[in-house]
C-alpha positions as CSV (number, residue, x, y, z in Angstrom):
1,X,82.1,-42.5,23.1
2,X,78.3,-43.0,23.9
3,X,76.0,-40.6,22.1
4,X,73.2,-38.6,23.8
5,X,70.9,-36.9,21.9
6,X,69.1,-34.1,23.8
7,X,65.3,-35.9,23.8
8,X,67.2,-38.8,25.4
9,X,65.0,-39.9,28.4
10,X,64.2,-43.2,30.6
11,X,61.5,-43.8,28.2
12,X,63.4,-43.3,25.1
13,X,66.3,-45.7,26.7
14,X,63.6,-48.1,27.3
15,X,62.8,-47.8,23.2
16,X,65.9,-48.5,22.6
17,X,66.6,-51.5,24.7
18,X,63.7,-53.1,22.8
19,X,64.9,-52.3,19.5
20,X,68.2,-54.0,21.0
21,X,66.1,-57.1,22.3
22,X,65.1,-57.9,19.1
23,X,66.4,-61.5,17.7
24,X,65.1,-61.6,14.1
25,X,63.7,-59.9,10.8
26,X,60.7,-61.3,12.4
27,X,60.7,-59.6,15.6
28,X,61.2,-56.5,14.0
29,X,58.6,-56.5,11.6
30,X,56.2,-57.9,14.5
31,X,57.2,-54.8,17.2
32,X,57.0,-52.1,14.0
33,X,53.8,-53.1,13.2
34,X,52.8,-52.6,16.6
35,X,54.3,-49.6,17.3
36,X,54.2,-47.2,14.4
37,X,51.7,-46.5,11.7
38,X,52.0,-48.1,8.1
39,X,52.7,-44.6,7.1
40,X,55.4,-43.8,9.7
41,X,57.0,-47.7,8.7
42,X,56.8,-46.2,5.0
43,X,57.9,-43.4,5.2
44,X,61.5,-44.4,7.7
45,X,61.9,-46.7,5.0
46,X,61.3,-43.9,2.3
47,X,63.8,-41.7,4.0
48,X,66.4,-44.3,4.2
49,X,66.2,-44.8,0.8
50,X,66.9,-41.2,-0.3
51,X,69.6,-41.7,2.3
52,X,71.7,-44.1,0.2
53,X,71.0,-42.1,-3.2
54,X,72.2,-39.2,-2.1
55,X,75.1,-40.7,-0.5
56,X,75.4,-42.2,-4.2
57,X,75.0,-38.4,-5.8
58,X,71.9,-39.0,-7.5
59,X,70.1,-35.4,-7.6
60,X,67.2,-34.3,-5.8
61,X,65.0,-34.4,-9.0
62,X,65.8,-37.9,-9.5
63,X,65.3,-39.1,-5.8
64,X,61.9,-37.3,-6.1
65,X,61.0,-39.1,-9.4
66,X,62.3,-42.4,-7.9
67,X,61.1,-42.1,-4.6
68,X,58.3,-39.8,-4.0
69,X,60.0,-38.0,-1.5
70,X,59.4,-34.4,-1.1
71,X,61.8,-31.8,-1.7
72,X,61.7,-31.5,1.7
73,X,62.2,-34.4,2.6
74,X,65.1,-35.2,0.4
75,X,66.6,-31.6,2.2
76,X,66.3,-32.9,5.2
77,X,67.8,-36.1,4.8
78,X,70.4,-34.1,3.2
79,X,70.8,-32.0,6.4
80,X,71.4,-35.2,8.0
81,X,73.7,-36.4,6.2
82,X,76.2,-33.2,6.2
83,X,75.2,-32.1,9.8
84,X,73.1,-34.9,11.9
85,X,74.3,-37.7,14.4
86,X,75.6,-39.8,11.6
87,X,73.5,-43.0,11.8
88,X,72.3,-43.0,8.5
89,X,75.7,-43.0,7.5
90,X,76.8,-46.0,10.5
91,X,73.2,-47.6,9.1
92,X,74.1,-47.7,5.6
93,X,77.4,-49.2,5.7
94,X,76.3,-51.7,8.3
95,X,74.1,-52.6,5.9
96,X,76.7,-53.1,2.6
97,X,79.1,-54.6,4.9
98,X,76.2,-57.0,5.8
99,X,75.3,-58.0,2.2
100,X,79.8,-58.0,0.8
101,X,79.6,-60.8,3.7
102,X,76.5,-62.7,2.6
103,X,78.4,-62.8,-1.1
């Protein structure tokens, strides 16, 4: 079943499609770097990371130490996690199904 997010617009489909179009590492680093900020690059990859070490049960102290993620930050990853749309969690697993097929 397709999901649809309630900011889902023409313009946000269109984002998406280009995401989609993509055909490389390359490409993707190429359209970020176009389209978002170093900081907002750094910090999607920040909260990605707390992501995967919360989904490992490392404590909020620890991710904060490890990361530099805020509290806050960390909670609301968290909130994801337990309550959000699921794509870190589809993300995630993409991701260690991608490297158990590289090995």
């Amino acid at each position: 079943m397709a999901y649809f997010p309630n900011w889902r617009d023409e313009k946000t489909d269109v984002l998406v499609k280009a995401f989609l179009s993509l055909k490389n590492e390359d490409d993707v680093y190429r359209f970020l770097d176009d389209i978002c900020t170093i900081s907002e690059i750094k910090a999607m990859a920040q909260r990605l990371e707390v992501a995967q070490l919360l989904m490992d049960n490392i404590t909020y102290n620890q991710i904060a130490k490890d990361t530099g993620a805020s509290t806050a930050t960390i909670s609301r990853v968290k909130r994801c996690l337990d309550y959000g749309a699921d794509g870190y969690r589809r993300v995630l697993r993409y991701l260690k199904e991608e490297k158990q097929d590289e090995e």
